[in-house]
N, C-alpha and C positions, 0 to 999 in steps of 0.2 A: 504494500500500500504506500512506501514510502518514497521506494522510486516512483510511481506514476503521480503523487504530488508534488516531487522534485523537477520532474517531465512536465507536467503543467506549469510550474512556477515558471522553467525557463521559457517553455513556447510564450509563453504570456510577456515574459521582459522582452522576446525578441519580436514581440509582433503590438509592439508599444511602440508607437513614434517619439524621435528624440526631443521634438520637442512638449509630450508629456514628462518630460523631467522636470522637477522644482528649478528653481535658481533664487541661490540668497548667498549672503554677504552679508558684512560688516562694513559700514560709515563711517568716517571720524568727520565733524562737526565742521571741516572744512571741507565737506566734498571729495575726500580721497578715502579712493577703497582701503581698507587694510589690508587684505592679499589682495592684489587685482588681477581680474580673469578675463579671459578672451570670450567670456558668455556675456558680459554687462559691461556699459560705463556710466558714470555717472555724471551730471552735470548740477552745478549752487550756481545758483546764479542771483539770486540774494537772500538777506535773511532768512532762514528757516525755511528755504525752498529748495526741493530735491527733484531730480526728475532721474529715474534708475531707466535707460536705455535698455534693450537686448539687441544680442546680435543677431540672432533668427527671433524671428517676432512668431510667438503661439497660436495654434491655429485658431483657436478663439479669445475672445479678454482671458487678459493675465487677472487672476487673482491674489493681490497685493496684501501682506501684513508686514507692519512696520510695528518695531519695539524700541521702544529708548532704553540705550545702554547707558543709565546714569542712576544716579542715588535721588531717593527722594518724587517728586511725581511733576511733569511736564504740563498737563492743564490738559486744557484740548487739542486736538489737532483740529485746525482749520479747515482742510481739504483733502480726499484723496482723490487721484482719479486714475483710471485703469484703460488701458486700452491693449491690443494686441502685441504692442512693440515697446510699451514704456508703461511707467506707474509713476505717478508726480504725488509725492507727498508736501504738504503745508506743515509744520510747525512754527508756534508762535515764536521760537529762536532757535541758533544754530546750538545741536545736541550731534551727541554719536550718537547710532541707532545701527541696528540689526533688522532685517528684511527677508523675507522670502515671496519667490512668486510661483505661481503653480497655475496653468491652465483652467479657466472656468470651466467648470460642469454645469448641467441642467438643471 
């Protein structure tokens, strides 16, 4: 039984498009990745405004979660917005923050 759910698992990762993969990172509060990777770039273009790029844009909206990486709590976030190719976060100042994106479902 074990191998035909290890035989399912694999056919299942190999018949998943790449870009059903997540993509996240790490911010520093200036706009630069912490590792930076050949899947995302990012653009600050001013205060407390982020816009996370991809390289291949997701077959459908990216679904966007942004965390602040700081002590203490940030207020609200102004704005997200999501599209296939980018995710534009708002906060009310420049913070480090931590992100993932993941293909919307239904």
């Amino acid at each position: 039984m074990k191998i035909t759910r290890a035989a399912l698992a694999a056919l299942c990762l190999l018949a998943a498009p790449a870009c059903a993969d997540p993509i996240s990172g790490y911010v520093k509060a200036d706009g630069t990745p912490l590792i930076v990777s050949s899947l995302y770039t990012v653009t600050h273009t001013r205060r407390g405004l982020y816009k996370i790029t991809f390289t291949t844009p997701f077959e459908t909206l990216a679904s966007c979660v942004f965390t602040y990486a700081g002590n203490g709590s940030i207020g609200n976030i102004g704005r997200i917005s999501e599209k296939a190719n980018s995710c534009t976060v708002k906060f009310p100042s420049d913070f480090d923050f931590s992100f993932i994106a993941v293909p919307m479902s239904n």
